[in-house]
C-alpha positions as CSV (number, residue, x, y, z in Angstrom):
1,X,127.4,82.6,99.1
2,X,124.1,81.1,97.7
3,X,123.4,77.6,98.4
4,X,120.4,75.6,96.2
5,X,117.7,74.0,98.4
6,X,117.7,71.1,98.0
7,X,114.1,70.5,99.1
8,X,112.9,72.7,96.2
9,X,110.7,74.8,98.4
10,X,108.9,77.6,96.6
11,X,109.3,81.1,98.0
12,X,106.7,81.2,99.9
13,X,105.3,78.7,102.4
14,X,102.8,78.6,105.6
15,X,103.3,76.6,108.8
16,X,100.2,75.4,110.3
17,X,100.1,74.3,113.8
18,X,97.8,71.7,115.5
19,X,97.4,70.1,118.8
20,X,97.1,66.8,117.1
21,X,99.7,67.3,114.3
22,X,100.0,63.4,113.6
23,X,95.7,63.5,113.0
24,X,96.2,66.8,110.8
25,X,98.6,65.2,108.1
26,X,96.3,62.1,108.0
27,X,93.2,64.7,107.7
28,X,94.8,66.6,105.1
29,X,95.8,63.9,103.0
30,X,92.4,62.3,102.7
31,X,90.2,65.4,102.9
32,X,91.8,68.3,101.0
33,X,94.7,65.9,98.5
34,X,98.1,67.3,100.5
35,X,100.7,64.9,100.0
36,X,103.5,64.5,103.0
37,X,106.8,65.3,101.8
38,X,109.2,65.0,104.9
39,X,108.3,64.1,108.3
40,X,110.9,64.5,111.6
41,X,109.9,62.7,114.6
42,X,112.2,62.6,117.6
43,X,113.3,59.0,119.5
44,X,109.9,59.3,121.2
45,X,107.9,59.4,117.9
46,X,106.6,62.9,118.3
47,X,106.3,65.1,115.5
48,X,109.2,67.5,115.2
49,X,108.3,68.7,111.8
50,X,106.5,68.1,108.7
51,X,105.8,69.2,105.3
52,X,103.3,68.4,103.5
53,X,103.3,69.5,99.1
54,X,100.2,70.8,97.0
55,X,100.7,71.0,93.4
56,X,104.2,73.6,93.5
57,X,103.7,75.0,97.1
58,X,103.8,73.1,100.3
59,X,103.0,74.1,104.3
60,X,104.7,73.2,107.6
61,X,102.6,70.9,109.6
62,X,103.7,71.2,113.4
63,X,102.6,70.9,117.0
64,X,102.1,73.6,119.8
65,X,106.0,73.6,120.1
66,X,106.3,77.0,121.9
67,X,104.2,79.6,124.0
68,X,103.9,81.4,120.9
69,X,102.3,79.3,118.3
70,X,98.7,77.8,118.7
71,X,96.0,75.8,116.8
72,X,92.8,77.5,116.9
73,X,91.5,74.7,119.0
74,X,93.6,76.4,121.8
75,X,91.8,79.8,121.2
76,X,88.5,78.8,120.9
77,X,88.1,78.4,117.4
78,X,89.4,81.8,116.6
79,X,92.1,82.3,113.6
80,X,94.9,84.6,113.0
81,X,95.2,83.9,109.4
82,X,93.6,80.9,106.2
83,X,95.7,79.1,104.3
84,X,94.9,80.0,100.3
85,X,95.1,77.1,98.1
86,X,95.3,77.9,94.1
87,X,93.3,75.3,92.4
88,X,93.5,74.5,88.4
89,X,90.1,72.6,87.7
90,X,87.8,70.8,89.6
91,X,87.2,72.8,92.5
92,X,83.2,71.7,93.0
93,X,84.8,68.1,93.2
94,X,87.2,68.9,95.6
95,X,85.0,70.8,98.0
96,X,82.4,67.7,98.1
97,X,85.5,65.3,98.7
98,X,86.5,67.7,101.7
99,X,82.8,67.6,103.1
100,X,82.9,63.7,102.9
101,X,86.4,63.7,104.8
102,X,84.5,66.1,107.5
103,X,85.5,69.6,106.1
104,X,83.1,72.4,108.2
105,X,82.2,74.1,105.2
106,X,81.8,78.1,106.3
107,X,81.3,79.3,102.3
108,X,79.8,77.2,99.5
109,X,81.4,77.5,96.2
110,X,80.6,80.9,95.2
111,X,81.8,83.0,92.0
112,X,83.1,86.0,93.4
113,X,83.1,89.4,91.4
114,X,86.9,89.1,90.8
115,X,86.5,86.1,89.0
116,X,87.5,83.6,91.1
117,X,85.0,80.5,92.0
118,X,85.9,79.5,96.0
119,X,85.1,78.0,99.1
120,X,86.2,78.2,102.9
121,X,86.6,75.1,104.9
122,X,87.8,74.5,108.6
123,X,89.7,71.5,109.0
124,X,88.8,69.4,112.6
125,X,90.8,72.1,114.2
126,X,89.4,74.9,113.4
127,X,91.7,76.4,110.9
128,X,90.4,77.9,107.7
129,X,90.9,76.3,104.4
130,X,90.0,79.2,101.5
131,X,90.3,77.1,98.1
132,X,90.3,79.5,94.7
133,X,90.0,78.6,91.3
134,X,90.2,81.2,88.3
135,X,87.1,80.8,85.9
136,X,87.6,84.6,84.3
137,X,89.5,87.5,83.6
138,X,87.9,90.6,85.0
139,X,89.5,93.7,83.9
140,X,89.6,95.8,87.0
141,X,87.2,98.5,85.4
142,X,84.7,95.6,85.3
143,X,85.6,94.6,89.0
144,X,85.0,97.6,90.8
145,X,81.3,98.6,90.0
146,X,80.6,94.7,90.2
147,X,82.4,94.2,93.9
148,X,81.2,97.9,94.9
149,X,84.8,98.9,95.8
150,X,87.8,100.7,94.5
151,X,90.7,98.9,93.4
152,X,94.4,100.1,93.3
153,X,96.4,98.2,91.5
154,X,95.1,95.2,89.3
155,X,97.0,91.9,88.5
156,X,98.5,92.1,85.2
């Protein structure tokens, strides 16, 4: 039996977790443009679970709720993983309004050989924020002597 969601998630989504989970959707909001879309709080008023939405994907924003799961603040700074954010336009904007919000800002805008323009950020946590924006198509026989490497596969 299929059942529709009926929160419209898209197929893919990342949770992100925080010691401070009620700072991190404030954070996000102002500094990188996430929007909440749901938030659970128990009769306490801690975070159970939240989701936040950018553009047609959206993340799980949650606390240190099991042995397992961890913000990098735990670890000391280290990550297992970055979040990858698809942007349309504007991505030189949108770096300088993370900066202003207090984004640690680990790659500048950079045009990469693939032809993508992007930046890494770590949010006040310590996760890493990679923000992409498309501003060519490389054919992949263009790619490879440009990046160095060898590619299998190419996007189509």
């Amino acid at each position: 039996m299929t059942v529709e969601d009926p929160f419209k998630h898209s197929t893919l989504g990342s949770g992100v977790f925080y010691k401070d989970p009620w700072a991190a959707l404030a954070w996000l909001e102002a500094a990188f443009g996430f929007a909440r879309s749901m938030v659970v709080r128990d009769a306490e008023g801690r975070l159970v679970h939240a989701e936040m939405r950018f553009g047609d994907c959206y993340i799980i924003v949650d606390s240190e709720w099991a042995d397992y799961v961890t913000s990098p603040a735990s670890v000391s700074g280290k990550n297992m993983q970055s979040v990858y954010v698809r942007l349309k336009d504007s991505i030189d904007a949108h770096c300088e309004h993370g900066r202003a919000a207090g984004a640690d800002m680990i790659q500048e805008p950079t045009d990469q050989f693939y032809g993508e323009h992007q930046y890494r950020a770590r949010d006040p946590e310590g996760h890493v924020w990679t923000f992409t924006q498309t501003i060519r198509s490389v054919p992949r026989e263009e790619a490879e002597p440009l990046g160095d490497v060898q590619i299998e596969g190419w996007h189509r």
